[in-house]
TILO-94426 format. One line per 8 residues: their letters; for each residue x, y, z of C-alpha. Coordinates in pm, 1 decimal. Each point is the difference from the previous one (the first is absolute). Layout:
BEGIN
A	X:Y:Z  ...
***
This chain:
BEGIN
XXXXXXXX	730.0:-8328.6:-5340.3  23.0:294.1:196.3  -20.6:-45.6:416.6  -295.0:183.9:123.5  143.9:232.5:336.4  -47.6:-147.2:321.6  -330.7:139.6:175.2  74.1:265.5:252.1
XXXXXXXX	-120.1:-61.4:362.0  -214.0:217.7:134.3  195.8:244.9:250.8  -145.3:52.5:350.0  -174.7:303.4:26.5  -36.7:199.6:346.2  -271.0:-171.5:217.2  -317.2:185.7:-63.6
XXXXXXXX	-114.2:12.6:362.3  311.6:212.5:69.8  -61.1:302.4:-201.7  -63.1:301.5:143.4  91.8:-107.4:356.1  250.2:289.7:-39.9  -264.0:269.1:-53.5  -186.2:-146.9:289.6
XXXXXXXX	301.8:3.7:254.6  25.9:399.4:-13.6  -333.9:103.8:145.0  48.3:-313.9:252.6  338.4:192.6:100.2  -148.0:339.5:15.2  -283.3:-84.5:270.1  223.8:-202.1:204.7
XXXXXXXX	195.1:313.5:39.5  -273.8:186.4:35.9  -146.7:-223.9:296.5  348.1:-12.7:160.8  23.5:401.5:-38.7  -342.1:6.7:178.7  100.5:-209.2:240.7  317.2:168.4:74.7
XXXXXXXX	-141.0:330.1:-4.8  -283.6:-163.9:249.2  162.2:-150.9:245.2  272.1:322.4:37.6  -299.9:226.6:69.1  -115.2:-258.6:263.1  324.4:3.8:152.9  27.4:366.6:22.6
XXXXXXXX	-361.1:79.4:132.4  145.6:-259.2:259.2  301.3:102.1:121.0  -116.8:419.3:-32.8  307.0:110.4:200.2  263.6:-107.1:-297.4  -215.9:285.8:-218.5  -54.1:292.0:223.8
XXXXXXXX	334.6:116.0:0.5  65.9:-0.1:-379.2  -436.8:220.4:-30.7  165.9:240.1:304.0  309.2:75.1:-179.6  -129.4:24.4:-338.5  -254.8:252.7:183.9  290.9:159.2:170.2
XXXXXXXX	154.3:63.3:-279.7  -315.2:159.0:-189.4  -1.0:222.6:281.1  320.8:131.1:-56.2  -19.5:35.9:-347.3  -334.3:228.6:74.8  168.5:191.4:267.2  325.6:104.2:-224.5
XXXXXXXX	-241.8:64.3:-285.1  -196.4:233.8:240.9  273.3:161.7:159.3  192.6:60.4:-381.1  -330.4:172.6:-43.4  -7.0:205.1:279.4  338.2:106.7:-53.8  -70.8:82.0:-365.5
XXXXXXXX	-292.2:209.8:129.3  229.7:164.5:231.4  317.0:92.0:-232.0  -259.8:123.7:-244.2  -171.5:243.1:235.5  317.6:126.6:14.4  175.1:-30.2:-269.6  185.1:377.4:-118.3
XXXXXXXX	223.8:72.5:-299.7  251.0:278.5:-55.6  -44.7:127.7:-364.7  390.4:-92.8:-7.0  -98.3:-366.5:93.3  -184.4:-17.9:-313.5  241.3:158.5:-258.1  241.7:-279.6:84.2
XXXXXXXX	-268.3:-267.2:-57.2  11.8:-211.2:-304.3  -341.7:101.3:-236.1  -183.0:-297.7:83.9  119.1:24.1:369.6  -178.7:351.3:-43.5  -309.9:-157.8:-67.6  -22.8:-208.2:255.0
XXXXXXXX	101.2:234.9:265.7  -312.2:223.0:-172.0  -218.0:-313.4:33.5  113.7:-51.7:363.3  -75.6:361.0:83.9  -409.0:-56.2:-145.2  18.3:-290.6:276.7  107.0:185.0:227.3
XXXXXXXX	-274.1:240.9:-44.1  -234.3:-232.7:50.0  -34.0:-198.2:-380.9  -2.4:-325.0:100.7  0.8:-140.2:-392.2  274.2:205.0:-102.5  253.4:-169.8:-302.5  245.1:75.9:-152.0
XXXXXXXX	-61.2:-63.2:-353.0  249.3:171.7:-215.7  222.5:-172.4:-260.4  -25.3:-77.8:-398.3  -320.3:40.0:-141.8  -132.9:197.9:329.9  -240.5:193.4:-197.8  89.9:320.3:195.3
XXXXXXXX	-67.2:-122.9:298.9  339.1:-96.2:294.4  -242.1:32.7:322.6  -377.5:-53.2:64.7  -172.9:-18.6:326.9  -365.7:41.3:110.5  -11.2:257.3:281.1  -237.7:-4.4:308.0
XXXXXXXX	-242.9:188.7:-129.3  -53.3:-194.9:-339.7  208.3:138.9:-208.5  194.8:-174.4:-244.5  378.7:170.4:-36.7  190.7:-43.9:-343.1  370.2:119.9:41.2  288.7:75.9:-251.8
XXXXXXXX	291.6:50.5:156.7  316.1:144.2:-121.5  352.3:0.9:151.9  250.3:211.6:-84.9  331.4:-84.2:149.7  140.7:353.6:55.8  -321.3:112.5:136.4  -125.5:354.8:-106.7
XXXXXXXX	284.6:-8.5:-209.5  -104.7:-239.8:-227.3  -222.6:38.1:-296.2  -346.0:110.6:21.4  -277.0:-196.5:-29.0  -192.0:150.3:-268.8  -351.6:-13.8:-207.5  100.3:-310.1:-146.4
XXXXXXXX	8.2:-203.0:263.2  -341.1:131.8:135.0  -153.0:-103.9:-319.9  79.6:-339.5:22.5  -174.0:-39.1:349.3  -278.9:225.2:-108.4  -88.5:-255.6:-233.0  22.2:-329.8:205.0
XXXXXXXX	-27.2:106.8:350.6  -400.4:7.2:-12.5  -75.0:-199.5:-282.7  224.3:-324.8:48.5  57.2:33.2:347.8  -329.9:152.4:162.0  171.3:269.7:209.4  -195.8:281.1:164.2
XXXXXXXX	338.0:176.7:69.5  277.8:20.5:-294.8  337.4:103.7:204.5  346.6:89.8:-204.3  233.0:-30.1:293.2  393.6:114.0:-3.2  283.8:74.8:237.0  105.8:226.5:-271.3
XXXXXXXX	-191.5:290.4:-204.5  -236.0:48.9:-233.4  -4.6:218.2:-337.2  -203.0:305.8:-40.3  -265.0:-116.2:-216.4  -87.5:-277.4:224.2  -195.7:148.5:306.9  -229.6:154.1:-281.1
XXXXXXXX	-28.1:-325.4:-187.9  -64.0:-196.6:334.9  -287.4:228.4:124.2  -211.2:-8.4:-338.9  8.5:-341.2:-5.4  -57.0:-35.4:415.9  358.3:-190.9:42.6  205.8:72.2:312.2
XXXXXXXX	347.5:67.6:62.8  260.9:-102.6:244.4  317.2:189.6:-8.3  311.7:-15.7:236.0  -110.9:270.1:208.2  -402.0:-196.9:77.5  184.7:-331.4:15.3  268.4:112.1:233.9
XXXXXXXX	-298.9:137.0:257.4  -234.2:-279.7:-80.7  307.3:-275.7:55.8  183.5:137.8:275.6  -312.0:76.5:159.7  -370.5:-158.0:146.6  -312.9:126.0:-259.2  -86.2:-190.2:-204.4
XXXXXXXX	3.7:81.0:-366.5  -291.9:138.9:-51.3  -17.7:231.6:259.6  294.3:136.3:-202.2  -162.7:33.4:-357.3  -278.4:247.8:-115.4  -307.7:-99.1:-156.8  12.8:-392.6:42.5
XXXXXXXX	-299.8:-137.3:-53.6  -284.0:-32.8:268.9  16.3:-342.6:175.0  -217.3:-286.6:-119.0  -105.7:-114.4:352.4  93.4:99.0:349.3  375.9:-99.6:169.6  71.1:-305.2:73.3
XX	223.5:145.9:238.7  -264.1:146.8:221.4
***
C-alpha cells in the first residue's frame, strides 16, 4: 500500500493587526518634525525679539554695507558720466584699434554725445548694422562702420557696401539715420549712391573733427532728418 504524505502544518502567517503599521509610521514622522521645526523656529524668534541688542548689529552692517555698494555704484556712474563728457580720440588712436575695438570706441562717442542707449552690436549675422543709438532728439542712429588699418590708405569703401545697409538699415533695424562710417576713404561712386538713397557718410577727415573734437554728430552731417521730439538735453 502506498503511505499517504504527512499533512503539512499550517505556517504562521504575519499577524494581521500589524500590516500597514509601516505606511502609518511615515506621516507620524513627518509632523513630529514638523511640530519640532515650528517649535524651533518659535521659540528662536521669541528669543531674538527678546534679547534685540544681539540683532542690531548684524541689520546695521548689512545696511552699511548696502550703502556702500550704492555709493560705489553712484560714484562709478558719475565718473562714467565724467570720462564720457570728455572723452577725445586722435584719428591715429583709431587706426591702431582692433575692428571691433573701432566699434565700440564709435558707440562710446554716440554716448558721449548724449545717446544714452547706445550698443555696440556688430558681429556675424549683424545685418549691416555695428552701432545703433537713439539720439536726444528721437532719432534712432543705424551705423556701419568700417576700419581700415592703414587709414586713407586703405581700400575704399565703395557702392557695395552702401547697398547692403541701404537695405537693412530702415527696414530691419528702424533707423531714421543710415551712417557708413570709416577712418579711411570712400570710392567715387559712393557719395552719389549715398545721397539718392538719403545714407550718410563718415570719412577720416569728418571722423577725425567729430572724434577729436565736442559736436556731436549731427551737427556734423547735412540733411539728417528733423527730430522726432524736442532734446532731452535741454
Amino acid at each position: 500500500m502506498s503511505r499517504r504524505p504527512p499533512a503539512r502544518r499550517p505556517g504562521r502567517g504575519r499577524p494581521r493587526g500589524r500590516r500597514g503599521s509601516l505606511g502609518l509610521e511615515k506621516p507620524v514622522v513627518v509632523v513630529l518634525v514638523a511640530v519640532a521645526a515650528f517649535g524651533l523656529v518659535t521659540g528662536v524668534t521669541r528669543w531674538l525679539a527678546a534679547h534685540p541688542w544681539v540683532v542690531a548689529p548684524g541689520l546695521l552692517t548689512a545696511a552699511g554695507a548696502g550703502g556702500v555698494w550704492l555709493w560705489r555704484r553712484a560714484e562709478a556712474a558719475r565718473r562714467e558720466r565724467t570720462r564720457a563728457q570728455g572723452l577725445r580720440y586722435a584719428v591715429e588712436q583709431l587706426d591702431s584699434l582692433h575692428h571691433r575695438e573701432f566699434e565700440f570706441a564709435v558707440r562710446d562717442l554716440m554716448r558721449r554725445d548724449g545717446c544714452a542707449d547706445a550698443e555696440q552690436v556688430g558681429g556675424r549675422g549683424d545685418n549691416g548694422a555695428d552701432v545703433k543709438a537713439t539720439d536726444p532728439y528721437g532719432r534712432r542712429w543705424v551705423i556701419q562702420c568700417k576700419h581700415r588699418k592703414a587709414g586713407w590708405a586703405g581700400s575704399a569703401v565703395g557702392t557695395p557696401d552702401l547697398q547692403v545697409l541701404n537695405g537693412t538699415g530702415r527696414q530691419i533695424h528702424g533707423g531714421d539715420v543710415l551712417v557708413m562710417l570709416t577712418n579711411g576713404r570712400f570710392s567715387r561712386p559712393a557719395p552719389g549712391f549715398a545721397e539718392s538713397q538719403r545714407l550718410h557718410l563718415v570719412d577720416r577727415h569728418l571722423l577725425a573733427q567729430w572724434a577729436g573734437g565736442s559736436r556731436p554728430l549731427w551737427e556734423l552731417l547735412r540733411a539728417v532728418p528733423p527730430p522726432r521730439r524736442p532734446s532731452s538735453l535741454s
